[in-house]
C-alpha positions as CSV (number, residue, x, y, z in Angstrom):
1,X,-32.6,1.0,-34.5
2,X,-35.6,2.0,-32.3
3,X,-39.5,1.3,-33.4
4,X,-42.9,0.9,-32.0
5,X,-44.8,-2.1,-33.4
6,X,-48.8,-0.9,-32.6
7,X,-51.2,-3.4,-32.3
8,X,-54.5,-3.1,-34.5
9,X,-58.3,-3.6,-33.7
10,X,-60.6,-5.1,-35.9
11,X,-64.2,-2.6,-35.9
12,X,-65.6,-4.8,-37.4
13,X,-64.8,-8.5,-39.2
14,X,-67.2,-10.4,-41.3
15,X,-66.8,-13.3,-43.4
16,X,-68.2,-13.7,-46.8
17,X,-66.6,-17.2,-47.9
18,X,-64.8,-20.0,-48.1
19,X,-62.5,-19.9,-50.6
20,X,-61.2,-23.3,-52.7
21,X,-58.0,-23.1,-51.5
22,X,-59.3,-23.6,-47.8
23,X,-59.0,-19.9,-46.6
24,X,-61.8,-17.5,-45.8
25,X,-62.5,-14.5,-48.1
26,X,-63.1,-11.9,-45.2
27,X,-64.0,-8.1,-45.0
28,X,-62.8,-6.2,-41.7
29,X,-62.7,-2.7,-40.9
30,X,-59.3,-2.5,-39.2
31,X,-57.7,0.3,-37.1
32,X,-54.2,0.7,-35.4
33,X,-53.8,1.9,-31.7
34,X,-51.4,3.1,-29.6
35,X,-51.1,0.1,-27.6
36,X,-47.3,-1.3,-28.9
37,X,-44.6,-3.1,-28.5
38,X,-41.3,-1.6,-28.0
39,X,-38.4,-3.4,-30.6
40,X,-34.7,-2.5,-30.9
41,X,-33.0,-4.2,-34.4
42,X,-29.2,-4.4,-35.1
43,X,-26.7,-6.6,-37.0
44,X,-26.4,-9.9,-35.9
45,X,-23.8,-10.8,-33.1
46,X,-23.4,-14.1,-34.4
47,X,-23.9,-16.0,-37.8
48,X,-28.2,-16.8,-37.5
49,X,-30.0,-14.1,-36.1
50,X,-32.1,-14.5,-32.8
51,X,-35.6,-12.8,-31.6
52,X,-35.4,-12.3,-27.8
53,X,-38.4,-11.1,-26.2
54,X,-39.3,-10.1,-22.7
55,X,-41.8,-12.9,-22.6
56,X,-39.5,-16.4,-22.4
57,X,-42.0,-18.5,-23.8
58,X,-42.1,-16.9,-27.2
59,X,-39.4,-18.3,-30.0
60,X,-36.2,-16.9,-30.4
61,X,-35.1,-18.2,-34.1
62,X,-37.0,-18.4,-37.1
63,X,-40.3,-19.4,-35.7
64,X,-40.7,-15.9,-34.3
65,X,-42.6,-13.6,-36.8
66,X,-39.9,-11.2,-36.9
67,X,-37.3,-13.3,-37.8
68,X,-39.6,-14.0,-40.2
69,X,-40.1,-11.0,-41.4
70,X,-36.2,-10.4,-41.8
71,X,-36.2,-13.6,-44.1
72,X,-38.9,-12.6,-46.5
73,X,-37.1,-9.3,-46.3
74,X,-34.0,-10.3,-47.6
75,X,-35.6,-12.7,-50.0
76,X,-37.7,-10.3,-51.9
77,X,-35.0,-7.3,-51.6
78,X,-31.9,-9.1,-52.0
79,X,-30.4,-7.0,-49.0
80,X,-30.0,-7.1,-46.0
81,X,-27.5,-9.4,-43.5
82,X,-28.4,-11.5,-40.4
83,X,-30.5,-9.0,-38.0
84,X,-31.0,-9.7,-33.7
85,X,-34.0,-8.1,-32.7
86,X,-35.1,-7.6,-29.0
87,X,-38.4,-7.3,-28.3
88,X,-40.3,-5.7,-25.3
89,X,-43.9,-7.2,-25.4
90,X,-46.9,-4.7,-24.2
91,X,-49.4,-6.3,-26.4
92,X,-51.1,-9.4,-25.4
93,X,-50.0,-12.6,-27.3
94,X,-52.8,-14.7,-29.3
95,X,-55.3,-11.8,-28.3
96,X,-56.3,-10.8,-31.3
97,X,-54.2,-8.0,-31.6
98,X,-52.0,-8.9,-34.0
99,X,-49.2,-8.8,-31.8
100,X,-46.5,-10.8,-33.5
101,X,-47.6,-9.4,-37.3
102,X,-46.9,-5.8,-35.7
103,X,-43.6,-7.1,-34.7
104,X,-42.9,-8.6,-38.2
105,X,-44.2,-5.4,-39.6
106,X,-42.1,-3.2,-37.4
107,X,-38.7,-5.4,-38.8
108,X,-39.8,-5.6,-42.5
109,X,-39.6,-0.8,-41.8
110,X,-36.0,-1.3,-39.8
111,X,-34.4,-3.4,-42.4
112,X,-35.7,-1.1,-45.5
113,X,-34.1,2.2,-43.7
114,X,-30.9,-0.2,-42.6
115,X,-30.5,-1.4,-46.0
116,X,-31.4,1.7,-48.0
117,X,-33.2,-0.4,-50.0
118,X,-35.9,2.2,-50.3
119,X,-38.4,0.0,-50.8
120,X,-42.4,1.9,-50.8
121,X,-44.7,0.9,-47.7
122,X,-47.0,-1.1,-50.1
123,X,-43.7,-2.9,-51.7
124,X,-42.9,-3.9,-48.2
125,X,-46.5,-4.9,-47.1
126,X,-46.5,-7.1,-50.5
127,X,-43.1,-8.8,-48.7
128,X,-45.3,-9.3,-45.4
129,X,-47.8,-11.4,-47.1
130,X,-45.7,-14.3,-47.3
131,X,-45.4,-13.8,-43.3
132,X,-49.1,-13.3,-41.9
133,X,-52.2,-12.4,-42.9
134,X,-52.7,-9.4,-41.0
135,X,-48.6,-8.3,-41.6
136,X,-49.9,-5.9,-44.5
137,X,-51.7,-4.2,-42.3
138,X,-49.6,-3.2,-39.7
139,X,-47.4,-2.6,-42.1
140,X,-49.7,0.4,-43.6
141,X,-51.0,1.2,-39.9
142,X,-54.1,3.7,-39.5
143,X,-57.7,2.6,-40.9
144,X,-58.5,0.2,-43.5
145,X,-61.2,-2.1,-45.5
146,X,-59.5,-5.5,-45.2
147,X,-60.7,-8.0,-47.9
148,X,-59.2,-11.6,-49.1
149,X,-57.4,-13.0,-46.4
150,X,-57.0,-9.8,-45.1
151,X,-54.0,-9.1,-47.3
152,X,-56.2,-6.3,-49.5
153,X,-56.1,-3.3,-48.3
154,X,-58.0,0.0,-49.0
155,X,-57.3,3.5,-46.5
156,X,-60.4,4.4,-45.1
157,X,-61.3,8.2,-43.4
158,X,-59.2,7.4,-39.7
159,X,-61.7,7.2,-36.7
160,X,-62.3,10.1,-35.2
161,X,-60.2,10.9,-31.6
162,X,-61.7,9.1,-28.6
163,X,-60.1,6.2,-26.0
164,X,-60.7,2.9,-26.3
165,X,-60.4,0.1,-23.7
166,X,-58.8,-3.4,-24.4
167,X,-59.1,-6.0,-21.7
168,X,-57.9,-9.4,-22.8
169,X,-59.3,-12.3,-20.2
170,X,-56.8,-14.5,-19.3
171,X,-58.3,-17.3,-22.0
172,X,-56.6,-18.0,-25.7
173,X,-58.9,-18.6,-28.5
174,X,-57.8,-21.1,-31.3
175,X,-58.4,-19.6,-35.0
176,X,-58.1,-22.8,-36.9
177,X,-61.1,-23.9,-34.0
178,X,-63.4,-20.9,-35.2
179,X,-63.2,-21.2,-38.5
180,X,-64.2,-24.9,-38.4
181,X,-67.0,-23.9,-36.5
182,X,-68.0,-21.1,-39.6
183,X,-71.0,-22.2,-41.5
184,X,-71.3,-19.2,-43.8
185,X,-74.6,-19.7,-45.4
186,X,-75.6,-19.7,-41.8
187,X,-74.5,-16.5,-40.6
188,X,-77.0,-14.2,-39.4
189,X,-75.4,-11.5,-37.6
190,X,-73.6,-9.4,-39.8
191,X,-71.8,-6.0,-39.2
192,X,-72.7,-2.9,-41.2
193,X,-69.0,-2.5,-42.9
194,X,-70.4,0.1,-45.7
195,X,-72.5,1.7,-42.7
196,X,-68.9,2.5,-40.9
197,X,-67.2,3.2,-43.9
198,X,-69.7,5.9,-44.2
199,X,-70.1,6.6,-40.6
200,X,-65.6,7.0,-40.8
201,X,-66.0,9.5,-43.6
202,X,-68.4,11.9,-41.6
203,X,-66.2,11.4,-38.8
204,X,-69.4,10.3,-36.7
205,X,-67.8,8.0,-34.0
206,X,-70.6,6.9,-32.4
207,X,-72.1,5.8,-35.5
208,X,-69.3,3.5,-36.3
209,X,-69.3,2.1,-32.8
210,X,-73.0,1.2,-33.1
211,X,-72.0,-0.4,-36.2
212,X,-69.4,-2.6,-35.2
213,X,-69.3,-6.5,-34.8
214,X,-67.5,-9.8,-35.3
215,X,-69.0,-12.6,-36.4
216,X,-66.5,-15.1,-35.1
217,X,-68.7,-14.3,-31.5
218,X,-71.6,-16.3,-32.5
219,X,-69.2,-19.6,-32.5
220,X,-67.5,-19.3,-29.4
221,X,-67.9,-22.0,-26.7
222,X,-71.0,-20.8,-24.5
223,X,-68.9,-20.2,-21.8
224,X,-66.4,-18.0,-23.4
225,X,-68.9,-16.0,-25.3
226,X,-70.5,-15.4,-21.6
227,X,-67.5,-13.7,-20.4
228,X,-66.8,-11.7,-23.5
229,X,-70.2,-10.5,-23.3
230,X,-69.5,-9.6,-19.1
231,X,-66.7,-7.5,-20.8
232,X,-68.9,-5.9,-23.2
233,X,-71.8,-5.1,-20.7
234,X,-69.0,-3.4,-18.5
235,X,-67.6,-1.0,-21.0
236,X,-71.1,-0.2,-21.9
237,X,-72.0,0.8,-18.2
238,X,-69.1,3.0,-18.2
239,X,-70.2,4.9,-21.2
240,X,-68.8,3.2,-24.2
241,X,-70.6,4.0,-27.7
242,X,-70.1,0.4,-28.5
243,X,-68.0,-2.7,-27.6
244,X,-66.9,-5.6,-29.6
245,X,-64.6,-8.6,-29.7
246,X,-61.2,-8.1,-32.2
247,X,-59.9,-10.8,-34.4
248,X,-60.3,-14.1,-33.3
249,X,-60.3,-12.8,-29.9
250,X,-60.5,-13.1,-26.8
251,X,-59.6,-9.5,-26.3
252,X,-63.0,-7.3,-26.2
253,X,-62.4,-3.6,-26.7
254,X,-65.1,-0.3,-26.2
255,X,-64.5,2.9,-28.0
256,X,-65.5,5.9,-25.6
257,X,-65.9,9.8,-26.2
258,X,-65.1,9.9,-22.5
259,X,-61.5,10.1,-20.8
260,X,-63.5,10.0,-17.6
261,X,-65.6,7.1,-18.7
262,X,-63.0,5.1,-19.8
263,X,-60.8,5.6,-16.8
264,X,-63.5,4.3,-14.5
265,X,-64.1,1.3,-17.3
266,X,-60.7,0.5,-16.9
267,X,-60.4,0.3,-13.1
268,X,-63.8,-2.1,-13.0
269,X,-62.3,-4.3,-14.9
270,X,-59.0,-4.2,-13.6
271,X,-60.8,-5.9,-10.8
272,X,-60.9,-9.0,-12.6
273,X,-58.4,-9.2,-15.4
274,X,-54.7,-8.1,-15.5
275,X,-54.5,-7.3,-18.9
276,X,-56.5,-4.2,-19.4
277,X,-55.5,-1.3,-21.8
278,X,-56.7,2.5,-22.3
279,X,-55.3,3.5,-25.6
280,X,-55.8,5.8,-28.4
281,X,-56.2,5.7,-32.3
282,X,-53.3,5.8,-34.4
């Protein structure tokens, strides 16, 4: 079996509080794009499955997220044998793009049609808690208020058609890091979430775009958050409504009205970075 596995954006992340149990209650805005990974799923050759990707670094048992995802699948359905799923990466690994949860996500649909287990796209986004925070999500795909740890999930209005530029510098970002670094009583900056919500339903882009931010950018290291803002000030010049960072980074993205604009965003920053994206909503 074929399937896409489409990364996601976050328009905006805030975080509210820290929950007893150590985790973060967050609220994000979160959208799917067409930037994907490319996955092909069959029966297992052998008796363990395996997770190849084209990117050798990444595991190949069940460390990988979509192996993962095939456990947690079986576990909760019942069904389903060994699976060997090969992977051709496009999106950006620990880029905030929730790469590997859109791989998981992607398995969790092929086993439910190769199984026939029918299963709903919430029932199956329930099973892809246990694998990732952000596996609900991609399960669902499109536009979505995302509260708890990201696991609750309500459909928003989709954002209205226009490209939007990824560029990932060539920097990883630890999570655990920025949370540490989260006092939450001292948060200042704050996006507007209702103010895109609302801005979504009117289908006003450029009012969700000057809307949008991430709070995790005011605890970067000063030296990071100087070159995610050189991003930003980039897509801007070309045009973009508004530019922000997405999930714990370090990918920066812009949302433009303008194919031309975001062609000519792209190639400036091409200059500098490899990994530089012009995609599309989903």
């Amino acid at each position: 079996m074929e399937l896409t596995a489409n990364a996601k954006i976050n328009l905006t992340l805030d975080i509210l509080r820290k929950r007893e149990d150590g985790y973060h209650d967050l609220q994000m805005v979160m959208q799917s794009v067409s930037l994907a990974d490319h996955l092909t799923v069959a029966p297992a050759q052998g008796e363990e499955g395996t997770a190849v990707s084209s990117l050798h670094f990444l595991p190949t048992g069940g460390k990988n997220l979509a192996q993962a995802a095939a456990a947690a699948f079986r576990r909760a359905a019942g069904l389903g044998g060994q699976i060997d799923v090969t992977i051709r990466k496009h999106i950006p690994v620990c880029a905030g793009l929730a790469g590997g949860s859109a791989d998981a996500a992607a398995v969790l649909h092929a086993m439910n049609r190769m199984t026939g287990a029918g299963l709903s796209p919430a029932e199956l986004a329930k099973i892809g808690e246990s694998v990732g925070s952000d596996v609900p999500f991609c399960v669902l795909g499109g536009t979505a208020l995302a509260e708890g740890r990201g696991e609750l999930l309500t459909p928003l209005p989709p954002l209205p058609p226009c490209h939007i530029v990824i560029c990932k510098p060539p920097f990883s970002i630890s999570t655990p890091q920025l949370f540490s670094r989260v006092n939450v009583r001292k948060i200042v900056r704050r996006p507007d979430t209702a103010g895109v919500a609302a801005a979504l339903d009117a289908g006003d882009l450029a009012g969700v775009a000057r809307r949008m931010y991430n709070v995790f950018e005011d605890v970067l290291e000063p030296r990071r958050l100087a070159e995610i803002g050189e991003i930003k000030s980039v897509l801007i010049d070309c045009g973009a409504l508004g530019a922000s960072m997405s999930g714990s980074g370090p990918s920066v993205f812009g949302l433009f009205e303008d194919e031309a604009g975001a062609q000519d965003a792209c190639g400036r920053l091409r200059e500098s970075y490899r990994d530089v994206f012009l995609c599309t909503p989903q």
